[in-house]
VODREN-931156 format. One record per residue: residue in three letters; x, y, z of N, C-alpha, C in turn. Coordinates in Angstrom, 2 decimals. Layout:
<lumnus>
   type      n_px      n_py      n_pz     ca_px     ca_py     ca_pz      c_px      c_py      c_pz
    ALA         X         Y         Z         X         Y         Z         X         Y         Z
...
</lumnus>
This chain:
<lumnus>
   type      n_px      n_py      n_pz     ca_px     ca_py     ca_pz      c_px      c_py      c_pz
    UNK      0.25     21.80     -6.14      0.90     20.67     -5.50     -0.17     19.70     -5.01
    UNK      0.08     18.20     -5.64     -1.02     17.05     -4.79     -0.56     17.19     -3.73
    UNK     -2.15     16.84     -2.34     -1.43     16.60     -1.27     -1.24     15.45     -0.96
    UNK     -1.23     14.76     -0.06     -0.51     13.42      0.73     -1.86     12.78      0.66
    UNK     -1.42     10.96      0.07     -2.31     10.41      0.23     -2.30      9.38      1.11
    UNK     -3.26      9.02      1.40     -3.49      7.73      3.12     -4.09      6.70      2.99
    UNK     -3.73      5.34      2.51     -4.38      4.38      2.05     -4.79      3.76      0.54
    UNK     -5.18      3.04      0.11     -6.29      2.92      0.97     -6.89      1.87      2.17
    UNK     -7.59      2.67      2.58     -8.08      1.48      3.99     -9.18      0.88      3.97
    UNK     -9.17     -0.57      4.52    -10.63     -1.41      4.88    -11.45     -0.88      5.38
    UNK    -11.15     -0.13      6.58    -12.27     -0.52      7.64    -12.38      1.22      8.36
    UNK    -13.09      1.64      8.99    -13.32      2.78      9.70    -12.24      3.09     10.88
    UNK    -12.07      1.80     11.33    -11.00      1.90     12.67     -9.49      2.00     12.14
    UNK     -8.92      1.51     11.12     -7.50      2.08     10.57     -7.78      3.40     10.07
    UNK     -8.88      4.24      9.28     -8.98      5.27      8.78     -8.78      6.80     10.04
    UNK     -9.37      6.30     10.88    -10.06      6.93     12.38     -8.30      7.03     12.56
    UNK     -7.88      5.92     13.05     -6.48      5.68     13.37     -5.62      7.07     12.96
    UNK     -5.77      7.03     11.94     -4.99      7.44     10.66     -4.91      9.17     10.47
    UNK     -6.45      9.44     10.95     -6.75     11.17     11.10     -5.47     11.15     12.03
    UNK     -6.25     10.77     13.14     -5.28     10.79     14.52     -4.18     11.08     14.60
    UNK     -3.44     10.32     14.32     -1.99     10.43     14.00     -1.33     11.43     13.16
    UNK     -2.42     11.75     11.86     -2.24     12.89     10.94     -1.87     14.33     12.30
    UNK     -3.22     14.25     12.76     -3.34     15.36     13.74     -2.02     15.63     14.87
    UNK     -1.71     14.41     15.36     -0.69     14.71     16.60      0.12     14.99     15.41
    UNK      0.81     14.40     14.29      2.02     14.84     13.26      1.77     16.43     12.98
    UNK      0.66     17.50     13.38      0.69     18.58     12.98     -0.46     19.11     11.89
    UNK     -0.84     18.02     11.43     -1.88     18.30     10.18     -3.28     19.06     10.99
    UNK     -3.66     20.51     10.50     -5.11     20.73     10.67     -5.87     20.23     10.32
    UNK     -6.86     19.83     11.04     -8.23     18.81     10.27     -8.89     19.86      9.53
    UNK     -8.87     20.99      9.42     -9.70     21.53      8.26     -8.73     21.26      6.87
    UNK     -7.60     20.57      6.64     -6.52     20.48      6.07     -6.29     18.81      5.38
    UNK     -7.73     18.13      6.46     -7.50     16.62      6.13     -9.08     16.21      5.38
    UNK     -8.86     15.37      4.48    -10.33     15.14      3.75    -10.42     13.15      3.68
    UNK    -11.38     13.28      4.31    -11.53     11.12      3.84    -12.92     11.01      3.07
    UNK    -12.47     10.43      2.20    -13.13      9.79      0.92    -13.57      8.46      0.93
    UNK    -14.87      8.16      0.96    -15.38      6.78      1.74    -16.27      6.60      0.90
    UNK    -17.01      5.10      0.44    -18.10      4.49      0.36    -19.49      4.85      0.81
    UNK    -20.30      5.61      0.97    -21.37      5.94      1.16    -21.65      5.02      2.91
    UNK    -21.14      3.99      2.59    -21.64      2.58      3.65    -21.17      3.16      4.83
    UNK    -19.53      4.13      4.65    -18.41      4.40      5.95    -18.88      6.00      6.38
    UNK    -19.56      6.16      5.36    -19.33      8.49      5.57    -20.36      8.45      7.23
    UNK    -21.29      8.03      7.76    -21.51      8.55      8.54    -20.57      7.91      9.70
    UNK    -20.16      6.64     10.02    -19.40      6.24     11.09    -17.75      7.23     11.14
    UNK    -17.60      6.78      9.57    -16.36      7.77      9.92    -16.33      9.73     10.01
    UNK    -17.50     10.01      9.98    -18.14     11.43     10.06    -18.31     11.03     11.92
    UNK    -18.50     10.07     12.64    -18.77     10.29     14.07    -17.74      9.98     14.78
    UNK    -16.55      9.48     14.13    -15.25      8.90     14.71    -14.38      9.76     14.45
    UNK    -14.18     11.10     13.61    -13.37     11.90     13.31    -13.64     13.51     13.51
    UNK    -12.82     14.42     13.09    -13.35     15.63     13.42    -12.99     16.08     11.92
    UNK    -12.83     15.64     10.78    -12.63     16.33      9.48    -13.57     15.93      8.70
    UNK    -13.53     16.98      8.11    -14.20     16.31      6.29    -14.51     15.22      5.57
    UNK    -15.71     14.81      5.80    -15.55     13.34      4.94    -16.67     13.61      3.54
    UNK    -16.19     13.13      2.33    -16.48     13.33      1.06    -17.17     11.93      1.11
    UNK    -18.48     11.48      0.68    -19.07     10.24      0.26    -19.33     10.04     -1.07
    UNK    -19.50      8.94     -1.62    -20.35      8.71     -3.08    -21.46      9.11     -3.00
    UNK    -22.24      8.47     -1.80    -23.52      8.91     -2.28    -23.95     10.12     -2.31
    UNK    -25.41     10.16     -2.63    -25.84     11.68     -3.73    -26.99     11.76     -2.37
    UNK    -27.68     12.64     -2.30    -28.77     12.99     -1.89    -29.71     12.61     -2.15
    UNK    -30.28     11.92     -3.03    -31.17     10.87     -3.45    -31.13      9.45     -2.99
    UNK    -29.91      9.30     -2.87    -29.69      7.74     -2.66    -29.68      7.69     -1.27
    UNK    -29.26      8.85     -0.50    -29.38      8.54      1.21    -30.49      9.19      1.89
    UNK    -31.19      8.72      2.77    -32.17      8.99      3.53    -31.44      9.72      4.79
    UNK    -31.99     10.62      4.92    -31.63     12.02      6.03    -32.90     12.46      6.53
    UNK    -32.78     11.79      8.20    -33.61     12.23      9.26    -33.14     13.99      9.63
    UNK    -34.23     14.50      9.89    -34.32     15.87     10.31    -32.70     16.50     11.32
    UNK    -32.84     15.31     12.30    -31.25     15.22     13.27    -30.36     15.38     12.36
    UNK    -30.08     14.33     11.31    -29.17     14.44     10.35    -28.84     15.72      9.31
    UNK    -30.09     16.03      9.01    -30.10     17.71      8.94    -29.49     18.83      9.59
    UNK    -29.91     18.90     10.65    -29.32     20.19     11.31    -27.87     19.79     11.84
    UNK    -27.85     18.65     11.90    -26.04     18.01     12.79    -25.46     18.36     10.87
    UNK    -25.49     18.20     10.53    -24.69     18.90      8.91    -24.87     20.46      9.36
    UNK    -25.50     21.24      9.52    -25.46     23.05      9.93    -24.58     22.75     11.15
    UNK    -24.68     22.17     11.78    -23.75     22.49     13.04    -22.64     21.80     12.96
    UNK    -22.80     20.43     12.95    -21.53     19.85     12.39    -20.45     19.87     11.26
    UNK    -19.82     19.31     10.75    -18.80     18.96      9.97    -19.92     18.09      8.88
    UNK    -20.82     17.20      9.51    -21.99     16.41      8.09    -20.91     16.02      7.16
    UNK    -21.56     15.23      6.47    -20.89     14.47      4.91    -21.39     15.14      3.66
    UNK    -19.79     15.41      3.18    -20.30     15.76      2.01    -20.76     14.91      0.92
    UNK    -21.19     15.05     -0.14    -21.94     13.57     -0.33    -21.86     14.24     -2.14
    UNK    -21.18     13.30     -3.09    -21.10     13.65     -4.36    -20.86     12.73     -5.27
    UNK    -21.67     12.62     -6.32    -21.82     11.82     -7.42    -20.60     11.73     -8.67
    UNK    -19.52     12.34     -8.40    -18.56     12.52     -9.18    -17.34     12.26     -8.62
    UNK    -16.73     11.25     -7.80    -15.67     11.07     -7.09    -13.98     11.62     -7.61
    UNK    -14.32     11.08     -8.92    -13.30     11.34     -9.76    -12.28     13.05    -10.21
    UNK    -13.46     13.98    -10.06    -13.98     15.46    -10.03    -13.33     15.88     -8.60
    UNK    -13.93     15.23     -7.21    -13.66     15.63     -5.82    -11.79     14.85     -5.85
    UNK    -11.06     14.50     -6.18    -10.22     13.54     -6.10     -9.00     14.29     -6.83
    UNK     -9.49     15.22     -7.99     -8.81     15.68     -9.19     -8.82     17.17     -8.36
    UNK     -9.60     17.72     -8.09     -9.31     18.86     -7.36     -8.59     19.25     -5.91
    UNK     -7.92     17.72     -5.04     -6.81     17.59     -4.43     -5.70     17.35     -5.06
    UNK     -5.74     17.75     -6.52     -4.53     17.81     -7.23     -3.98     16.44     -7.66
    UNK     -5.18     15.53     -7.29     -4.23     14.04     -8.25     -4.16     14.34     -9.62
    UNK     -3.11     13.62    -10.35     -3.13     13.14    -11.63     -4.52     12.35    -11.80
    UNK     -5.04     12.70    -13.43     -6.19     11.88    -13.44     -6.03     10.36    -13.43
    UNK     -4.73      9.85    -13.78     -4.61      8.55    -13.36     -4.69      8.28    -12.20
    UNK     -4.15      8.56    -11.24     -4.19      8.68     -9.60     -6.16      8.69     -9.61
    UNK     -6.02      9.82     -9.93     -7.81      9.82     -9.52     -8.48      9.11     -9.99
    UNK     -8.57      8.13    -11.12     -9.40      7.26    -11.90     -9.13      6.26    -10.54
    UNK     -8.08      5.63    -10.28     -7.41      4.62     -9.60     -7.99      4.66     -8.14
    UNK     -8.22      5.85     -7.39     -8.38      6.20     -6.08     -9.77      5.40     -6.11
    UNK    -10.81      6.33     -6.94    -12.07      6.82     -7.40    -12.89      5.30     -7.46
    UNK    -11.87      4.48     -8.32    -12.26      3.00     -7.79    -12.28      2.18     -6.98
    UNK    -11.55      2.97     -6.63    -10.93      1.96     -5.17    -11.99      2.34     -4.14
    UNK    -12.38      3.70     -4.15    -13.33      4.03     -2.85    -14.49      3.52     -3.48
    UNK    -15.51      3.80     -4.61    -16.11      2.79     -5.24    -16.73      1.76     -4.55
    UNK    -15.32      0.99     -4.61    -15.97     -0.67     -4.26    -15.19     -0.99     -3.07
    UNK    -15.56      0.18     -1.96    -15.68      0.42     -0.42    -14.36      0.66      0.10
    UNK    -13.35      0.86     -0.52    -12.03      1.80      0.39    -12.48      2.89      0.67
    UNK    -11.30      3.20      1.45    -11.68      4.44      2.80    -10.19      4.93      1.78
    UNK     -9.97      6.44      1.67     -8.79      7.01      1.17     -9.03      8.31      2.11
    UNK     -7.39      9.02      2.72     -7.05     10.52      2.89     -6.23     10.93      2.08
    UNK     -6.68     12.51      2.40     -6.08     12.94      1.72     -5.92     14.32      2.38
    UNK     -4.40     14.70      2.52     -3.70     15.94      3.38     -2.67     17.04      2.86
    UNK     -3.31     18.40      3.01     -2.25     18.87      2.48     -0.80     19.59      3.55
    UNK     -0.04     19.55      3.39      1.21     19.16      4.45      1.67     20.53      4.41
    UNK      1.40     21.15      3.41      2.26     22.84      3.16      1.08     23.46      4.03
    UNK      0.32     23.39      4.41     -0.54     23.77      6.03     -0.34     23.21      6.93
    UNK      0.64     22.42      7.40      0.94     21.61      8.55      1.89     22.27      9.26
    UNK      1.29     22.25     10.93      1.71     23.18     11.69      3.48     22.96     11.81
    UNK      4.18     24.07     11.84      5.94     23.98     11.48      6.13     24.09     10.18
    UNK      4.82     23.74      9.40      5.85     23.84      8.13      5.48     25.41      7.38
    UNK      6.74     26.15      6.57      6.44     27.36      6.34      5.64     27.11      4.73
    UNK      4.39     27.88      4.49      3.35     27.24      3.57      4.51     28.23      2.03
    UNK      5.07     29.01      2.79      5.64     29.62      1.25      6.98     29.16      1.09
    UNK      7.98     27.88      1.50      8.77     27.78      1.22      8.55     26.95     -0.19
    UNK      9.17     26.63     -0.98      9.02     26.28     -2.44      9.58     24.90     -2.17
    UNK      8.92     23.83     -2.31      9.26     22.39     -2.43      9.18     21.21     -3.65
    UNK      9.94     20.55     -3.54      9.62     19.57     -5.45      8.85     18.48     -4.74
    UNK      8.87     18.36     -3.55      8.93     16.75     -3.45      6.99     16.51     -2.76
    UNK      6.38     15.82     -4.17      5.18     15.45     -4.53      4.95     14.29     -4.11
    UNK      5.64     13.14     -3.41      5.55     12.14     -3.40      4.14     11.46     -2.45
    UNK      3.84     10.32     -2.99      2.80      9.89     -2.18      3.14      9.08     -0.92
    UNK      2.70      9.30      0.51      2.90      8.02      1.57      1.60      7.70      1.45
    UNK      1.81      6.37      0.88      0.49      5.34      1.23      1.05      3.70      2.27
    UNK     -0.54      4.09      3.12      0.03      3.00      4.68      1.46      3.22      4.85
    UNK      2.20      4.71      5.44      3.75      4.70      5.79      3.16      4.42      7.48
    UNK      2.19      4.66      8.12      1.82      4.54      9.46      1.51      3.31     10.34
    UNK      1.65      2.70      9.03      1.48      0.62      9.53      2.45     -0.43      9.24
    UNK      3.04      0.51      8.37      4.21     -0.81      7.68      5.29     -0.85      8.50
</lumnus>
Protein backbone atom coordinates (compact mmCIF):
# COMPACT_ATOMS: atom_id res chain seq x y z
CA UNK A 1 0.00 0.00 0.00
CA UNK A 2 1.37 3.77 -1.04
CA UNK A 3 1.38 5.88 1.84
CA UNK A 4 -0.12 9.44 2.07
CA UNK A 5 1.34 12.11 0.24
CA UNK A 6 1.88 15.97 1.55
CA UNK A 7 2.46 18.52 -0.97
CA UNK A 8 4.27 19.59 -2.56
CA UNK A 9 5.56 22.54 -0.54
CA UNK A 10 7.64 25.86 -1.06
CA UNK A 11 9.09 26.63 1.83
CA UNK A 12 10.33 24.88 5.25
CA UNK A 13 7.64 26.68 7.37
CA UNK A 14 4.41 24.99 5.51
CA UNK A 15 6.44 21.61 5.50
CA UNK A 16 7.35 22.02 9.49
CA UNK A 17 3.57 23.01 9.65
CA UNK A 18 2.58 19.98 8.07
CA UNK A 19 4.73 17.21 10.28
CA UNK A 20 2.90 18.91 13.07
CA UNK A 21 -0.34 18.47 12.34
CA UNK A 22 0.50 14.94 10.83
CA UNK A 23 1.62 14.26 14.50
CA UNK A 24 -1.36 15.75 16.63
CA UNK A 25 -3.69 13.67 13.68
CA UNK A 26 -1.89 10.48 15.25
CA UNK A 27 0.90 9.81 12.73
CA UNK A 28 4.33 8.43 14.41
CA UNK A 29 7.21 10.40 13.24
CA UNK A 30 9.20 7.33 12.81
CA UNK A 31 6.15 6.72 10.29
CA UNK A 32 6.64 10.27 8.54
CA UNK A 33 9.49 10.88 5.82
CA UNK A 34 10.17 14.60 4.02
CA UNK A 35 11.88 14.65 0.87
CA UNK A 36 13.65 18.00 0.23
CA UNK A 37 16.19 19.77 -2.01
CA UNK A 38 19.51 19.40 -0.51
CA UNK A 39 19.12 23.53 0.08
CA UNK A 40 15.93 22.51 2.87
CA UNK A 41 17.38 18.92 4.51
CA UNK A 42 19.24 20.59 7.21
CA UNK A 43 16.62 23.46 8.29
CA UNK A 44 13.93 21.11 7.91
CA UNK A 45 16.12 18.27 9.83
CA UNK A 46 16.20 21.23 12.83
CA UNK A 47 12.49 22.19 12.62
CA UNK A 48 11.14 18.64 12.76
CA UNK A 49 11.57 15.44 14.64
CA UNK A 50 11.34 12.88 11.49
CA UNK A 51 13.20 11.65 8.73
CA UNK A 52 14.31 13.81 6.16
CA UNK A 53 15.61 12.16 2.77
CA UNK A 54 17.86 14.87 0.67
CA UNK A 55 19.27 14.84 -2.95
CA UNK A 56 22.34 15.53 -2.06
CA UNK A 57 25.12 12.81 -1.94
CA UNK A 58 27.99 12.98 0.38
CA UNK A 59 30.25 14.48 -1.93
CA UNK A 60 28.33 17.34 -2.78
CA UNK A 61 27.74 18.40 1.01
CA UNK A 62 30.32 19.53 3.33
CA UNK A 63 29.91 17.97 6.96
CA UNK A 64 31.57 19.60 9.96
CA UNK A 65 32.61 17.04 12.63
CA UNK A 66 29.21 18.51 14.84
CA UNK A 67 27.35 17.50 11.83
CA UNK A 68 28.81 14.14 12.18
CA UNK A 69 28.11 12.96 15.43
CA UNK A 70 24.45 15.04 15.59
CA UNK A 71 23.62 12.25 12.56
CA UNK A 72 24.79 9.23 15.46
CA UNK A 73 22.72 10.90 17.88
CA UNK A 74 20.27 12.56 15.98
CA UNK A 75 17.70 11.77 13.35
CA UNK A 76 20.72 13.61 10.58
CA UNK A 77 19.71 13.64 6.84
CA UNK A 78 19.58 11.07 4.88
CA UNK A 79 21.16 12.15 1.83
CA UNK A 80 20.74 10.06 -1.70
CA UNK A 81 21.54 10.34 -5.24
CA UNK A 82 18.58 8.40 -6.55
CA UNK A 83 15.34 10.19 -5.49
CA UNK A 84 13.30 8.34 -7.77
CA UNK A 85 14.50 4.73 -6.03
CA UNK A 86 13.79 6.50 -2.26
CA UNK A 87 10.16 7.66 -3.59
CA UNK A 88 9.34 4.13 -5.33
CA UNK A 89 10.04 2.29 -2.20
CA UNK A 90 7.12 4.38 -0.30
CA UNK A 91 5.18 2.53 -2.72
CA UNK A 92 4.52 5.29 -5.42
CA UNK A 93 3.66 4.32 -8.85
CA UNK A 94 6.70 5.05 -10.96
CA UNK A 95 4.73 7.74 -12.52
CA UNK A 96 3.96 9.31 -9.17
CA UNK A 97 7.67 8.92 -8.45
CA UNK A 98 9.15 10.28 -11.71
CA UNK A 99 6.63 13.35 -11.01
CA UNK A 100 7.43 13.77 -7.13
CA UNK A 101 11.29 13.18 -7.88
CA UNK A 102 11.05 16.36 -10.04
CA UNK A 103 9.35 18.28 -8.28
CA UNK A 104 11.74 17.93 -5.18
CA UNK A 105 14.57 18.33 -7.79
CA UNK A 106 13.91 21.78 -8.58
CA UNK A 107 13.38 22.58 -4.70
CA UNK A 108 9.86 21.18 -3.44
CA UNK A 109 9.59 19.96 -0.08
CA UNK A 110 7.23 16.51 -0.37
CA UNK A 111 5.76 13.99 2.77
CA UNK A 112 5.22 11.18 2.87
CA UNK A 113 3.08 8.98 5.68
CA UNK A 114 2.09 5.78 6.25
CA UNK A 115 -1.49 5.91 8.02
CA UNK A 116 -1.94 1.94 8.61
CA UNK A 117 0.66 2.91 11.66
CA UNK A 118 -1.32 5.73 12.79
CA UNK A 119 -2.20 5.71 16.28
CA UNK A 120 -6.26 4.27 16.36
CA UNK A 121 -5.85 2.83 13.34
CA UNK A 122 -5.83 -1.16 13.44
CA UNK A 123 -2.52 -1.87 11.03
CA UNK A 124 -4.26 -5.38 10.06
CA UNK A 125 -7.57 -4.28 9.07
CA UNK A 126 -7.64 -4.72 5.12
CA UNK A 127 -8.35 -1.37 3.28
CA UNK A 128 -8.75 -0.37 -0.73
CA UNK A 129 -8.61 3.12 -0.30
CA UNK A 130 -4.97 4.33 -1.75
CA UNK A 131 -5.85 7.68 -2.35
CA UNK A 132 -3.53 10.64 -2.27
CA UNK A 133 -4.24 14.00 0.13
CA UNK A 134 -2.16 16.55 -1.37
CA UNK A 135 -2.33 20.27 0.56
CA UNK A 136 -5.90 18.73 2.23
CA UNK A 137 -4.38 20.88 5.43
CA UNK A 138 -4.54 24.38 3.64
CA UNK A 139 -7.22 24.33 1.25
Amino acid sequence: MAEEIFGPFSSVEEAAKTVDVLELEGYFKENITIFSHGKYADELNANTDVAVTSTETPENRESSFMDKISKVIFNGVGETSNMLDQLRGKGLSAEQAAQYAKQINSGKILITADRTLKMGNDAAEDSNNTGERVNHLYQ
